[in-house]
PyMOL Python script that loads the backbone (N, CA, C, O; Angstrom):
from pymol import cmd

cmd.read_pdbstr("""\
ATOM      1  N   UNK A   1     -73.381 174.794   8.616  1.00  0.00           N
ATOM      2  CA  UNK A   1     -74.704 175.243   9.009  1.00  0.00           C
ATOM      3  C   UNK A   1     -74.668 176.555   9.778  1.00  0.00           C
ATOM      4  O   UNK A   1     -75.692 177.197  10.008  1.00  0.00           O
ATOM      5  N   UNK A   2     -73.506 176.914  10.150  1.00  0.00           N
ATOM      6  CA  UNK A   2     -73.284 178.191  10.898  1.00  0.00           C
ATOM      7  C   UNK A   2     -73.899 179.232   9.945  1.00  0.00           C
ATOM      8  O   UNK A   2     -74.624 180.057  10.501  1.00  0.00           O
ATOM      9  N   UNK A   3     -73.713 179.374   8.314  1.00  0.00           N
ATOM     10  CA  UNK A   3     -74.639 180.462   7.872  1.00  0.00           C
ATOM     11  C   UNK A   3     -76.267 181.233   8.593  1.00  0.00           C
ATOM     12  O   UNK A   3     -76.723 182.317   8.957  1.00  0.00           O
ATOM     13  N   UNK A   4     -76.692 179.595   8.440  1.00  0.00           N
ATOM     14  CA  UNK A   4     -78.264 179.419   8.737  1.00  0.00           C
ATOM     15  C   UNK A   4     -78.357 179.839  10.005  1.00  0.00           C
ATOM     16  O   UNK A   4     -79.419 180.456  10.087  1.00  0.00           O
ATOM     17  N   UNK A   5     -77.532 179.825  11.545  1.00  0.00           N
ATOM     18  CA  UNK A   5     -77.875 179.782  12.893  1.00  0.00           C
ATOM     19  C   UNK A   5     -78.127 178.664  13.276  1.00  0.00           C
ATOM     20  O   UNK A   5     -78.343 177.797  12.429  1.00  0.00           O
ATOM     21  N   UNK A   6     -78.158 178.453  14.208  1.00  0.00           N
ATOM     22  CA  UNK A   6     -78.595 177.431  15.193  1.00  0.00           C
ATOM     23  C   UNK A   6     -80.013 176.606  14.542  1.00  0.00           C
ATOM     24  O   UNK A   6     -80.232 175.473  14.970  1.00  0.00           O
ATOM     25  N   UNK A   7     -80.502 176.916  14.006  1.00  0.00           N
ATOM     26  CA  UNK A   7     -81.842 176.055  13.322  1.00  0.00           C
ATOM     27  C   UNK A   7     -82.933 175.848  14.819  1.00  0.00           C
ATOM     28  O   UNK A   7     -82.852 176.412  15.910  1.00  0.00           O
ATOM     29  N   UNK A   8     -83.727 175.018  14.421  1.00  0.00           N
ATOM     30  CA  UNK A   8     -84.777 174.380  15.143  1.00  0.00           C
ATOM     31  C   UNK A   8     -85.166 173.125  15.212  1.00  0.00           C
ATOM     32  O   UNK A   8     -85.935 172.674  14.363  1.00  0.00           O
ATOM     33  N   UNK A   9     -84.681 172.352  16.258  1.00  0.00           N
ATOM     34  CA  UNK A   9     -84.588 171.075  16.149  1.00  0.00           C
ATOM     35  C   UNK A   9     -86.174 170.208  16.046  1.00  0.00           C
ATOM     36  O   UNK A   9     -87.009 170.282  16.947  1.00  0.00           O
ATOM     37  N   UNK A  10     -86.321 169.606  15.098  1.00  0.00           N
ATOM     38  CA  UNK A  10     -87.560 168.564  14.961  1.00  0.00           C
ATOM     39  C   UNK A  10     -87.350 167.466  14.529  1.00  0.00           C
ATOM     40  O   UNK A  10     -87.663 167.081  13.402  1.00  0.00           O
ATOM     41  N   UNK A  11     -86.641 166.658  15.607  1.00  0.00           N
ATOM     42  CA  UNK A  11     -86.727 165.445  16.037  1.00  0.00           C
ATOM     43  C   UNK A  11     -85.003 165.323  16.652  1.00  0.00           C
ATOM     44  O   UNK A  11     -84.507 166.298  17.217  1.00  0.00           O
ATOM     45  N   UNK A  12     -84.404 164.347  16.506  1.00  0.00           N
ATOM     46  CA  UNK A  12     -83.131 164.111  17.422  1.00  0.00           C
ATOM     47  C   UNK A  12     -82.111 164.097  16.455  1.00  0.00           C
ATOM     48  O   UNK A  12     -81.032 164.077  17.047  1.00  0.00           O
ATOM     49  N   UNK A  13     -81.941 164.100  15.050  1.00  0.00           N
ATOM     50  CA  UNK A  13     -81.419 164.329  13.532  1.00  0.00           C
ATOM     51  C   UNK A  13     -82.013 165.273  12.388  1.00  0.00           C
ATOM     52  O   UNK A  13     -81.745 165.393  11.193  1.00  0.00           O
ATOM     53  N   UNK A  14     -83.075 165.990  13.375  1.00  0.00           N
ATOM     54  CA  UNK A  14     -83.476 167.238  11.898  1.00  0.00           C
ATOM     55  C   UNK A  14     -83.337 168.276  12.323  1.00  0.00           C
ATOM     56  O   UNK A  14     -83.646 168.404  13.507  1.00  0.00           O
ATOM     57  N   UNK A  15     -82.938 169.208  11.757  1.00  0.00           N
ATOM     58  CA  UNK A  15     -83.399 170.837  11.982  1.00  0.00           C
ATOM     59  C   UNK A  15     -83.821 171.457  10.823  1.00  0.00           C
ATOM     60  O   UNK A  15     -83.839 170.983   9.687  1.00  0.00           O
ATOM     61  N   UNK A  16     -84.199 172.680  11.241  1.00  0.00           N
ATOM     62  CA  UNK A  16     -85.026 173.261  10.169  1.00  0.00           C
ATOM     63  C   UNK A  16     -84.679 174.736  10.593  1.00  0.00           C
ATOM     64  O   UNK A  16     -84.377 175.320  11.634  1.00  0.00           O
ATOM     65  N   UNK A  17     -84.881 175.059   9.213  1.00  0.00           N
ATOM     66  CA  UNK A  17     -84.622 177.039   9.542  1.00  0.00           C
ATOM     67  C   UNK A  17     -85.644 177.541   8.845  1.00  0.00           C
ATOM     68  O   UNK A  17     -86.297 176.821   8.089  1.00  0.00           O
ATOM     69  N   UNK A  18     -85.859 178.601   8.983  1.00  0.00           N
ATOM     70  CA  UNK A  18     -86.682 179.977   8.525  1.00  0.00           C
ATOM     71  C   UNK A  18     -86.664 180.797   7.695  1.00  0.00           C
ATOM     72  O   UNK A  18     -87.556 181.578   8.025  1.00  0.00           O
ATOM     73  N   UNK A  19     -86.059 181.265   6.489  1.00  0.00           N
ATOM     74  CA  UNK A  19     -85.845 182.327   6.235  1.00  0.00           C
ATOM     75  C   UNK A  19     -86.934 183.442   5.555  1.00  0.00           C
ATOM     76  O   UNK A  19     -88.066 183.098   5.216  1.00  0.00           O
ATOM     77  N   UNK A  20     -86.496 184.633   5.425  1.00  0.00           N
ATOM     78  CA  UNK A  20     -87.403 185.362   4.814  1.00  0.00           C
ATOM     79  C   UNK A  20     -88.286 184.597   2.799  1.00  0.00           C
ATOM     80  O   UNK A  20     -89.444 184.454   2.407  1.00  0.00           O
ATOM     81  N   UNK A  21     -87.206 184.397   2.299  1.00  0.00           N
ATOM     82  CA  UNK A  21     -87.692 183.810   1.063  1.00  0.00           C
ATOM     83  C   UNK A  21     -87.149 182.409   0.934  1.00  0.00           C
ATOM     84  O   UNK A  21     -87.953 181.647   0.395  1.00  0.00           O
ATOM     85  N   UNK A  22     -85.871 181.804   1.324  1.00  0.00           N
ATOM     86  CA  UNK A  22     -86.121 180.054   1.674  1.00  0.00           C
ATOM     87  C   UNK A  22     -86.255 179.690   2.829  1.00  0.00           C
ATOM     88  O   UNK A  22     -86.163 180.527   3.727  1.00  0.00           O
ATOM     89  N   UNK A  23     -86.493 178.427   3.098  1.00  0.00           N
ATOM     90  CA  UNK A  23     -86.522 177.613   3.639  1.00  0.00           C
ATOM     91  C   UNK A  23     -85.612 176.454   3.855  1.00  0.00           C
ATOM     92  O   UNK A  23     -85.308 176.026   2.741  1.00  0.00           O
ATOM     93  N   UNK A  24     -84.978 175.678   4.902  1.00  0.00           N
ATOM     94  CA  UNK A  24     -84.082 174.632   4.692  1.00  0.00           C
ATOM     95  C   UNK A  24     -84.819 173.914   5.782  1.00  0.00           C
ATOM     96  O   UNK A  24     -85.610 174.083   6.709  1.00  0.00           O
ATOM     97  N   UNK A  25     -83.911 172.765   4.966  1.00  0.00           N
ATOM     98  CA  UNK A  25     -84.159 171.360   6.314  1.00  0.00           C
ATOM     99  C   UNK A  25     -82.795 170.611   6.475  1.00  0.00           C
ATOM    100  O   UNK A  25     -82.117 170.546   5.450  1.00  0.00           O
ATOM    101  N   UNK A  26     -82.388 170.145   7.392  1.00  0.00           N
ATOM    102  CA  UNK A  26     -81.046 169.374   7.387  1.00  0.00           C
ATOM    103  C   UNK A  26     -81.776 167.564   8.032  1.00  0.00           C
ATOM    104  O   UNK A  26     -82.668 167.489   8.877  1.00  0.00           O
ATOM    105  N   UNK A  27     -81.080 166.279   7.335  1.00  0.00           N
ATOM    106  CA  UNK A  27     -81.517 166.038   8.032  1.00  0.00           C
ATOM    107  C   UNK A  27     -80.217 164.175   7.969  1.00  0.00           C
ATOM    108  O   UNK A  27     -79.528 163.486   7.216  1.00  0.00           O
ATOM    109  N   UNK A  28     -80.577 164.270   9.002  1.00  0.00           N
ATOM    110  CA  UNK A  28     -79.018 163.245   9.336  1.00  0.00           C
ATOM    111  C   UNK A  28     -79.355 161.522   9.568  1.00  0.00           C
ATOM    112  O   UNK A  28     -80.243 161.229  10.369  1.00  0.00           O
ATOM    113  N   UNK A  29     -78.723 160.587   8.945  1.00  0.00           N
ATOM    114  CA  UNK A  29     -79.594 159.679   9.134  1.00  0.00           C
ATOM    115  C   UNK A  29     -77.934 158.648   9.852  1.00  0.00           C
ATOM    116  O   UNK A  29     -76.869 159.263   9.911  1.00  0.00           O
ATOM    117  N   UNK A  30     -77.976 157.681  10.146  1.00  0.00           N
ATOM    118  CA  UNK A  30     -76.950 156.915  11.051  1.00  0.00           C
ATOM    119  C   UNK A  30     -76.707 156.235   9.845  1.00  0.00           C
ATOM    120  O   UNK A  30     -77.745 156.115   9.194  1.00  0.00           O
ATOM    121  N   UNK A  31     -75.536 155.659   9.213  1.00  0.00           N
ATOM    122  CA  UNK A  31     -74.862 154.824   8.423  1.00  0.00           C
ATOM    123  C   UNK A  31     -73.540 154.183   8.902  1.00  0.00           C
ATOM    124  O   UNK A  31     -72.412 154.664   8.793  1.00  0.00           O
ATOM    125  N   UNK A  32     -73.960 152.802   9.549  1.00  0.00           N
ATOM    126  CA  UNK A  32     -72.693 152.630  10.275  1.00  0.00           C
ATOM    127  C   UNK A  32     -72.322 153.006  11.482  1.00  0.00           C
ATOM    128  O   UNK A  32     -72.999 152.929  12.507  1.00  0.00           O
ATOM    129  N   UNK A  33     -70.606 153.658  11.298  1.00  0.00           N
ATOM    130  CA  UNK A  33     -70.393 153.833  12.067  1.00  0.00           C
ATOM    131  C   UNK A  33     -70.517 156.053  11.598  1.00  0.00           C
ATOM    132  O   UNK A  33     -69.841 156.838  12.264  1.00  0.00           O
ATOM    133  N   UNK A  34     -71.028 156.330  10.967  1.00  0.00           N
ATOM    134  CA  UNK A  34     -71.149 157.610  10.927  1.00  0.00           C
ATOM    135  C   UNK A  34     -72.435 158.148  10.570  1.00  0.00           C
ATOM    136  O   UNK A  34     -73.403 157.473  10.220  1.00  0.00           O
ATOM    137  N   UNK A  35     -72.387 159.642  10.698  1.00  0.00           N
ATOM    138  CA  UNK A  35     -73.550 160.160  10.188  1.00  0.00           C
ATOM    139  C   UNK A  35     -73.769 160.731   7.980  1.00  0.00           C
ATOM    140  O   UNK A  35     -72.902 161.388   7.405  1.00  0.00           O
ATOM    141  N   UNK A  36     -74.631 160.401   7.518  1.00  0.00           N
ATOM    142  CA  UNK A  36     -74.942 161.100   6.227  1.00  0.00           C
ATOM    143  C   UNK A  36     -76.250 162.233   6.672  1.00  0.00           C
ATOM    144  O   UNK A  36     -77.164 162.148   7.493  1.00  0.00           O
ATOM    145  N   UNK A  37     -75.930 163.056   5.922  1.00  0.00           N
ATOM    146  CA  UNK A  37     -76.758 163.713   5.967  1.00  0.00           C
ATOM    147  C   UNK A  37     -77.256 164.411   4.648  1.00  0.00           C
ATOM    148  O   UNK A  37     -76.672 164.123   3.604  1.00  0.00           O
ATOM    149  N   UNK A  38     -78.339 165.344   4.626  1.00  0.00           N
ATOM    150  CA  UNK A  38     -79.637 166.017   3.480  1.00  0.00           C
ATOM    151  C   UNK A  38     -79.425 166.826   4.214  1.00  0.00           C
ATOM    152  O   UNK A  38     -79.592 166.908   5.431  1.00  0.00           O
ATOM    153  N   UNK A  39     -78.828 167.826   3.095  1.00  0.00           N
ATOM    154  CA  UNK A  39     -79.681 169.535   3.207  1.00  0.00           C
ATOM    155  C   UNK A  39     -80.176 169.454   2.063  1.00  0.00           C
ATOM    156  O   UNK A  39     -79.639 168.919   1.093  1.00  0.00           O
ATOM    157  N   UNK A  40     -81.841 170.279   2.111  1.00  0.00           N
ATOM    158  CA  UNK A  40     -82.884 170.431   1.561  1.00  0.00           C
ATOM    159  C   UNK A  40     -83.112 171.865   1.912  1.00  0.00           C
ATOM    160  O   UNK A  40     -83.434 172.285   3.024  1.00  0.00           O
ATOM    161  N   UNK A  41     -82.828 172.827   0.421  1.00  0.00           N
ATOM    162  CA  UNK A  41     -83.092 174.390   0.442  1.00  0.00           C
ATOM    163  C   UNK A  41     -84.592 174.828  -0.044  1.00  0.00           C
ATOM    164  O   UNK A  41     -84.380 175.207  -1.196  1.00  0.00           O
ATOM    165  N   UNK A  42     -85.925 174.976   0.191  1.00  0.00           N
ATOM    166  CA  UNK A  42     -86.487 175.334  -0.298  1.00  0.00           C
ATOM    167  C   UNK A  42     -86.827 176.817  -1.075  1.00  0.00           C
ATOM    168  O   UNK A  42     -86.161 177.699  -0.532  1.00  0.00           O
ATOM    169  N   UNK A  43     -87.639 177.330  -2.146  1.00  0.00           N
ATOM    170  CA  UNK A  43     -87.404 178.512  -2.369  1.00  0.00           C
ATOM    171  C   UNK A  43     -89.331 178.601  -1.802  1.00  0.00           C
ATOM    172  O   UNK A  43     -90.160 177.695  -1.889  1.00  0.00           O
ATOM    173  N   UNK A  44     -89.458 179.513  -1.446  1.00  0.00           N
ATOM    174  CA  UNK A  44     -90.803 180.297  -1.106  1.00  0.00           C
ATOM    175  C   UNK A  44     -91.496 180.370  -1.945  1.00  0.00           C
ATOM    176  O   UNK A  44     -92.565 179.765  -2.030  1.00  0.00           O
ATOM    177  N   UNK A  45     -90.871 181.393  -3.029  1.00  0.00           N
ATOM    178  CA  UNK A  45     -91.244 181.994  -4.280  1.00  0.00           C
ATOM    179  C   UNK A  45     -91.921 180.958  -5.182  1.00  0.00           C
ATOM    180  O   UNK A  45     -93.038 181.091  -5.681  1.00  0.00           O
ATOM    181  N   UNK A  46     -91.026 179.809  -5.341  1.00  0.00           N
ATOM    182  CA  UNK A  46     -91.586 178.492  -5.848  1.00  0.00           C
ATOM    183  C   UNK A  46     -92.415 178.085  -5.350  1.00  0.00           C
ATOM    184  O   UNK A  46     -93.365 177.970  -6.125  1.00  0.00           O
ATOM    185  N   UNK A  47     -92.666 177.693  -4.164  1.00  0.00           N
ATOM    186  CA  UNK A  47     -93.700 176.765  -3.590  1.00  0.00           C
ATOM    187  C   UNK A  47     -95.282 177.228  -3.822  1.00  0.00           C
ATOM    188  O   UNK A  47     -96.370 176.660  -3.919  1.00  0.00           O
ATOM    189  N   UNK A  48     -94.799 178.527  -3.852  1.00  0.00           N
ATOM    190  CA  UNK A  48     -96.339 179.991  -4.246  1.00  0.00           C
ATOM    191  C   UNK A  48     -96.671 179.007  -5.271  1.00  0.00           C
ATOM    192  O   UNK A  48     -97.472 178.075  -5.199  1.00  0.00           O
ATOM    193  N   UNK A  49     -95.660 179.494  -6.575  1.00  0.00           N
ATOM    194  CA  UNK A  49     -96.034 179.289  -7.686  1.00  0.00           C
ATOM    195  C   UNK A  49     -96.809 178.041  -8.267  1.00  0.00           C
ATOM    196  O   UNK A  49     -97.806 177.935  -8.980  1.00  0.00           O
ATOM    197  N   UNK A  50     -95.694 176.873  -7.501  1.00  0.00           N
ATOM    198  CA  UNK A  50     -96.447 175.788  -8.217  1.00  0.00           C
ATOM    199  C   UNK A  50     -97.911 175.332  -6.940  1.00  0.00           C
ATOM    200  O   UNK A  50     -98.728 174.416  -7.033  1.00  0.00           O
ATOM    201  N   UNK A  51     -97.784 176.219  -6.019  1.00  0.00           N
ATOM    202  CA  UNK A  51     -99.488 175.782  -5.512  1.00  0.00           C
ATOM    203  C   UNK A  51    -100.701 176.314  -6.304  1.00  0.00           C
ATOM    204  O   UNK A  51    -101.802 175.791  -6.480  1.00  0.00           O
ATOM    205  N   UNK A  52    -100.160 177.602  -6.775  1.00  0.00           N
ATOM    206  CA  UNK A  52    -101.224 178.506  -7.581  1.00  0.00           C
ATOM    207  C   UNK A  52    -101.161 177.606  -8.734  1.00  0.00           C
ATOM    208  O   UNK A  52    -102.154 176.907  -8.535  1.00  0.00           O
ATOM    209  N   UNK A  53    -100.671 177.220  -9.714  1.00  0.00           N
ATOM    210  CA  UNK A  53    -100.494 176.705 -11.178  1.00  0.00           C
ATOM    211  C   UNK A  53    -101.254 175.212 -10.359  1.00  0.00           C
ATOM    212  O   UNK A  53    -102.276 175.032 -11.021  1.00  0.00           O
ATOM    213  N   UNK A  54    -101.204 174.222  -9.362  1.00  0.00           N
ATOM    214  CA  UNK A  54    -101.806 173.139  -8.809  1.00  0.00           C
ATOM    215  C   UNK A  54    -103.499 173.520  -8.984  1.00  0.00           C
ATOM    216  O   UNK A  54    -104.496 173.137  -9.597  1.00  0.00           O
ATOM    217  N   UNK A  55    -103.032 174.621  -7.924  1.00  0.00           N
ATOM    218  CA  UNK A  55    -105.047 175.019  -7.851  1.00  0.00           C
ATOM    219  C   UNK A  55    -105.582 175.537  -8.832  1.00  0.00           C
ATOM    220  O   UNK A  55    -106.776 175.348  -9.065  1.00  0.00           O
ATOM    221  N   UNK A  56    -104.971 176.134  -9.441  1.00  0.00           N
ATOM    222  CA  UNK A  56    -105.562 176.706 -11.326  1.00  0.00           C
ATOM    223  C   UNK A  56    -105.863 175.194 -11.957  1.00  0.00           C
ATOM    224  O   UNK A  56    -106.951 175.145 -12.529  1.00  0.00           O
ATOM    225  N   UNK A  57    -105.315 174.294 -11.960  1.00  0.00           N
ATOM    226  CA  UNK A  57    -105.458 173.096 -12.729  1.00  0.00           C
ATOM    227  C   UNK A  57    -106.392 172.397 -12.121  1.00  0.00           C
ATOM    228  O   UNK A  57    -107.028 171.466 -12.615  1.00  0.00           O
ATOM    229  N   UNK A  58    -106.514 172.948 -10.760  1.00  0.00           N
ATOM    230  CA  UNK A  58    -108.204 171.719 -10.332  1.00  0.00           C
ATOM    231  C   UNK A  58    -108.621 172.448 -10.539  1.00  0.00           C
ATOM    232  O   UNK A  58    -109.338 172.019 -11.444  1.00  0.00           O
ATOM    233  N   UNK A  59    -108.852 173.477 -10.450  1.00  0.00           N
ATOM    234  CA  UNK A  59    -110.003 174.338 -11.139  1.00  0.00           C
ATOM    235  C   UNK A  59    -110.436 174.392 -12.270  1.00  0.00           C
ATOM    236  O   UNK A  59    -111.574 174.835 -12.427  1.00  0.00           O
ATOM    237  N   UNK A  60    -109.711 173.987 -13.329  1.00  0.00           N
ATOM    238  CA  UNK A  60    -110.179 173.839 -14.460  1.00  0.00           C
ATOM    239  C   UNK A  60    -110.526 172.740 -14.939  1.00  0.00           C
ATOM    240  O   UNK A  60    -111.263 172.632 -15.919  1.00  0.00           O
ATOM    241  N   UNK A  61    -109.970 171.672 -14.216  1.00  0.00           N
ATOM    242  CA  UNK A  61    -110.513 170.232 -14.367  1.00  0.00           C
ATOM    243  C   UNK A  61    -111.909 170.201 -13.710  1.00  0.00           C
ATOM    244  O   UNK A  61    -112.829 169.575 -14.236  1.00  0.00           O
ATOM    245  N   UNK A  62    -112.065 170.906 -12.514  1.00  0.00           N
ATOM    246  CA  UNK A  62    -113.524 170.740 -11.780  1.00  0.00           C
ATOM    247  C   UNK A  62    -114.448 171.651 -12.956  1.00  0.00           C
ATOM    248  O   UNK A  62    -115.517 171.063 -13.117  1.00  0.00           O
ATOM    249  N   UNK A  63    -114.356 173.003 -13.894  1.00  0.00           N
ATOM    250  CA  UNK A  63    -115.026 173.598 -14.345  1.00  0.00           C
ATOM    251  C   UNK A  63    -114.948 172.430 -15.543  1.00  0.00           C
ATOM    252  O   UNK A  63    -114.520 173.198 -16.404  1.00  0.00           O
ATOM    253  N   UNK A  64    -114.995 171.790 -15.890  1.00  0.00           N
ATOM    254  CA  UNK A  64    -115.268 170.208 -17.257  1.00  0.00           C
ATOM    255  C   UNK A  64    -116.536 169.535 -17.349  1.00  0.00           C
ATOM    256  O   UNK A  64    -116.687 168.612 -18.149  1.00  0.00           O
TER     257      UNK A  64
END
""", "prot")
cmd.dss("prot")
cmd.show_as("cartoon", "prot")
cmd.util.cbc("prot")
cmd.orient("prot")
């Protein structure tokens, strides 16, 4: 996780980072006697896309 920096802790097993075009989340859950953990990379660029292609599609379902 040293790439990312230090992150931003939201909650006592998650962090989260920032970046200019992704996004990540890390997030750690107790198994036992150890930790598993999720990294989750988001892309920006994507999230645009499929909100616009979401809201184009109610929109065209509401224009019916």
């Amino acid at each position: 996780m040293c790439l990312f920096g230090p992150g931003q802790a939201e909650g006592k097993y998650s962090l989260f980072w920032e970046g200019s075009q992704p996004h990540a989340a890390c997030n750690e859950q107790a198994s036992g006697m150890r930790l598993e953990g999720q990294l989750d990379v988001f892309s920006k660029t994507l999230e645009a896309e499929q909100a616009a292609q979401a809201q184009a599609k109610l929109k065209a379902e509401d224009a019916q």
